[in-house]
Backbone bond lengths (Angstrom), bond angles and torsions (degrees), N, CA, C in turn:
res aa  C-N    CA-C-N  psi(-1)  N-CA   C-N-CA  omega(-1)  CA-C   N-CA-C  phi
1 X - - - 1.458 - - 1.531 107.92 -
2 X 1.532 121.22 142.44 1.209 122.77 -145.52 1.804 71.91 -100.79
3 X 1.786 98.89 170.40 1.356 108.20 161.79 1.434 135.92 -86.59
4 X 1.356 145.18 124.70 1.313 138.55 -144.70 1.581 110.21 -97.12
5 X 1.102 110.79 132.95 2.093 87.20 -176.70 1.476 86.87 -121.77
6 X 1.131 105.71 152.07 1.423 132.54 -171.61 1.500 128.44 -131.66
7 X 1.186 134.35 134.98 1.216 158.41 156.96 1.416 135.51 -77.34
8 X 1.256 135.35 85.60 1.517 115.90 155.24 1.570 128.85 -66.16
9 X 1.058 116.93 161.80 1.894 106.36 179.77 1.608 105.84 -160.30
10 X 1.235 115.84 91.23 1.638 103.08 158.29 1.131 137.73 -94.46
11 X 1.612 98.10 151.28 1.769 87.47 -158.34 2.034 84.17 -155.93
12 X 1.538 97.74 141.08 1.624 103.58 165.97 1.310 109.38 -76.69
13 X 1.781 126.33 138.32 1.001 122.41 126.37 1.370 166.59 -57.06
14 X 1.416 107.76 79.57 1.611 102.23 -153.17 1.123 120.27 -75.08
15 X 1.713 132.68 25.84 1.039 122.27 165.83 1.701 115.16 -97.49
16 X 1.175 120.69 5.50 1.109 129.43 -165.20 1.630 138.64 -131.34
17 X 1.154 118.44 46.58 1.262 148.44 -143.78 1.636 99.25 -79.55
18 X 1.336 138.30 133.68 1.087 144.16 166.07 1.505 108.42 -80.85
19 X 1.288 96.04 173.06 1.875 111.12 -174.54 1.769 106.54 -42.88
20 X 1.636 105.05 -54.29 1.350 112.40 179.84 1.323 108.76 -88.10
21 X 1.539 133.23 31.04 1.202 122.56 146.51 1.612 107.60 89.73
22 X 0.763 110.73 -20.76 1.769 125.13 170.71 1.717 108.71 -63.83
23 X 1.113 105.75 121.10 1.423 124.82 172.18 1.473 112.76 -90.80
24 X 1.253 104.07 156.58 1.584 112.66 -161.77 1.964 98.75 -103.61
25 X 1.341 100.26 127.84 1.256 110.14 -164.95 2.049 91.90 -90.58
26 X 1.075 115.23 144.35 1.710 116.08 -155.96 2.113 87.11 -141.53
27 X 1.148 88.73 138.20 1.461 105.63 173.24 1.357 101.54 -142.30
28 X 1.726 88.63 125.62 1.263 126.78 -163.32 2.207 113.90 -90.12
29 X 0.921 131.56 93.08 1.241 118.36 -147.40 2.038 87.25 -101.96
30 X 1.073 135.32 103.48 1.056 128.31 159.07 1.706 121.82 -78.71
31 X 0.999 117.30 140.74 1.325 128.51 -160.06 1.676 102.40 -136.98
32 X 1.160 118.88 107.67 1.950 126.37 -169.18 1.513 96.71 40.40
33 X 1.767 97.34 -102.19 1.411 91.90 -178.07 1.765 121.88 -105.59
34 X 1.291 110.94 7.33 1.603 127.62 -168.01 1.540 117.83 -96.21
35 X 1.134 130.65 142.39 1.002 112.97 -178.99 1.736 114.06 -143.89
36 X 1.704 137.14 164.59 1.227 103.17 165.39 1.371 82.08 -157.48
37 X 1.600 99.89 159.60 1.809 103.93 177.37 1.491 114.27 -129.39
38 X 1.831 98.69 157.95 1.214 93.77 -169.99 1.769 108.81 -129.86
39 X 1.360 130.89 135.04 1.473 87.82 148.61 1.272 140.26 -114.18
40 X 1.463 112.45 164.21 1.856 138.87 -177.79 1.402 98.24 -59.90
41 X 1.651 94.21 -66.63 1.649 102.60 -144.87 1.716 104.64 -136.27
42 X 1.182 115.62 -171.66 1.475 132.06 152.91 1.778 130.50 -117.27
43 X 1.051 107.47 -174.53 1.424 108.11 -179.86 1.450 111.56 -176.69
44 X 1.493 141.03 141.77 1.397 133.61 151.62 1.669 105.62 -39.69
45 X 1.048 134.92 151.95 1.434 131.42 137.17 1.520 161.29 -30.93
46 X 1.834 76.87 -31.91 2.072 96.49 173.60 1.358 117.27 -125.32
47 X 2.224 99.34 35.90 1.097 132.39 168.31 1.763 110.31 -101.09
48 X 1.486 94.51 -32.33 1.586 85.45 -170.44 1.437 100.59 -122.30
49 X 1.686 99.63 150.86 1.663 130.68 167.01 1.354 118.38 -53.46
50 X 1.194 166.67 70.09 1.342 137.04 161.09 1.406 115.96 -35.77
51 X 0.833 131.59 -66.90 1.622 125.68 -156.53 1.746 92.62 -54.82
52 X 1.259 133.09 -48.58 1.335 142.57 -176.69 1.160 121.68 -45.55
53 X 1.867 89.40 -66.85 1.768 114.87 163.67 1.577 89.35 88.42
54 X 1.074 91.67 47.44 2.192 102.10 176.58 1.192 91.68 -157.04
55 X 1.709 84.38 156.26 1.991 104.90 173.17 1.966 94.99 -97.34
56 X 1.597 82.23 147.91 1.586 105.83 -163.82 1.907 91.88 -135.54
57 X 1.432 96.79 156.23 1.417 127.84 -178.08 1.672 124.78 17.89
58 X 1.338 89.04 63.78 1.510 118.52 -179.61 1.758 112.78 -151.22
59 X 1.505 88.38 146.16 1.847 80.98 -178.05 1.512 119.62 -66.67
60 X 1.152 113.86 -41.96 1.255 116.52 170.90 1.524 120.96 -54.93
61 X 0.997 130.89 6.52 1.433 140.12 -158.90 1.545 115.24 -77.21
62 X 1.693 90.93 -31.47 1.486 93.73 177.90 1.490 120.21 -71.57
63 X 1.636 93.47 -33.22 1.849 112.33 172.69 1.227 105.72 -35.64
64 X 1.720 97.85 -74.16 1.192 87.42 -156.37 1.385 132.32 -99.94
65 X 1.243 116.48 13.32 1.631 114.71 144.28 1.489 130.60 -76.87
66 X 1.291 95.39 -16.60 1.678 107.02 159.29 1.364 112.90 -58.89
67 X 1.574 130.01 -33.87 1.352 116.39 -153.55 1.732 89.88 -108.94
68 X 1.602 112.51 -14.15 1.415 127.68 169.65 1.768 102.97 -58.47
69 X 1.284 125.37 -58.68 1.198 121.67 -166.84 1.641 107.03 -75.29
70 X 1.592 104.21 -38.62 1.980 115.77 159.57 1.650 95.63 -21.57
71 X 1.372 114.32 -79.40 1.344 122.15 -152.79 1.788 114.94 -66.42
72 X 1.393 117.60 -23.29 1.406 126.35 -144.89 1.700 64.50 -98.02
73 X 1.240 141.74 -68.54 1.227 135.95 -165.74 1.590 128.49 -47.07
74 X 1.658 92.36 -37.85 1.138 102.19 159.73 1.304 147.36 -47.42
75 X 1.617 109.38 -44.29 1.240 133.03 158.05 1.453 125.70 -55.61
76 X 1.352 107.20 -51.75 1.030 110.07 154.14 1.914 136.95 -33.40
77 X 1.271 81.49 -73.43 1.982 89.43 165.14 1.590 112.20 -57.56
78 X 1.161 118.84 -1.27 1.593 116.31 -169.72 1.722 86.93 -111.50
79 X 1.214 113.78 -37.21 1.574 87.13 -175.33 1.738 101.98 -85.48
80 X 1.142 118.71 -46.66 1.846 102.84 165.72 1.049 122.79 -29.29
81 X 1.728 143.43 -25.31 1.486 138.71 -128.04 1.803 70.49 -125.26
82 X 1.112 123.25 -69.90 1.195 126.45 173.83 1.469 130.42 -39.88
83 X 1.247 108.60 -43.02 1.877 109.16 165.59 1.454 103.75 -63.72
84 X 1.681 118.18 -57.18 1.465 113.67 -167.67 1.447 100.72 -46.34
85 X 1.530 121.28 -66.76 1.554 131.31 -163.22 1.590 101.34 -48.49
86 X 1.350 134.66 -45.16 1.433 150.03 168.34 1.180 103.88 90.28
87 X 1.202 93.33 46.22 1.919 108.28 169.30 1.491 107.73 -97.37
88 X 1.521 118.12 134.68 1.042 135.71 -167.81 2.319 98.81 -57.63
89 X 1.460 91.90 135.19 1.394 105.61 -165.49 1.280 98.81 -109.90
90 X 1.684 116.93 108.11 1.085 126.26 156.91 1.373 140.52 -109.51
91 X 0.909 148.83 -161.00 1.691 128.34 168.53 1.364 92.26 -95.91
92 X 1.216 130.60 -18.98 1.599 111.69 168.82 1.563 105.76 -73.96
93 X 1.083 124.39 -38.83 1.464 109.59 -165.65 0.998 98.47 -87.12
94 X 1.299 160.36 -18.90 1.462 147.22 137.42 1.267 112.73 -32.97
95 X 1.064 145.58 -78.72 1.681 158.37 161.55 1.596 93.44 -20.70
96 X 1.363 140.17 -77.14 1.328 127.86 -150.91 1.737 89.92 -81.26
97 X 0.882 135.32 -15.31 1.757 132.68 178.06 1.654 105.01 -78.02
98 X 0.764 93.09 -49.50 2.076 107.30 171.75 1.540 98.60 -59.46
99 X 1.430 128.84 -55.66 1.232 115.02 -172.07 1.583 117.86 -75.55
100 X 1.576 98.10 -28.12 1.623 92.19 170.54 1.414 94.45 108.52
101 X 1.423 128.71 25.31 1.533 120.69 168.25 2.231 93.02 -112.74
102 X 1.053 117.28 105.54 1.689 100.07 -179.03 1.384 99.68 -83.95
């Protein structure tokens, strides 16, 4: 089994704004050459960093990069669980292992 290199990437979607204006924060999991995204959470816009890839100067800020690093870790342990088991590693099987359907 070859070795898998991987990517996280957060990034707002600004085409997609909820009632309260909050955009859906999407993590991007690249996998060699595959990739698929999901989102965690939301945020206003002139809450979050790009270059950082964290929410900034808001109370909730701590939340929700807390539940940002929750998820990035998550992935993480989902692609380990998956190399050990030597089940073929895709960004889908990361995604349904993260959600908790194996």
């Amino acid at each position: 089994m070859s070795a898998t290199t991987h990517n996280i990437y957060l990034y707002l979607r600004k085409s997609r704004p909820d009632k309260e204006g909050k955009l859906p924060i999407y993590e991007r999991i690249s996998l060699n050459n595959d990739r698929i995204d999901y989102a965690p959470g939301g945020i206003h816009s002139e809450y979050w960093d790009d270059k950082k890839q964290k929410a900034i100067k808001t109370k909730e800020a701590g939340a929700i990069n807390g539940v940002l690093t929750s998820a990035k870790a998550d992935i993480n342990q989902a692609l380990s669980q998956l190399q050990i088991s030597k089940t073929e590693v895709t960004p889908e099987s990361v995604r349904l292992l993260v959600k908790g359907k194996p």
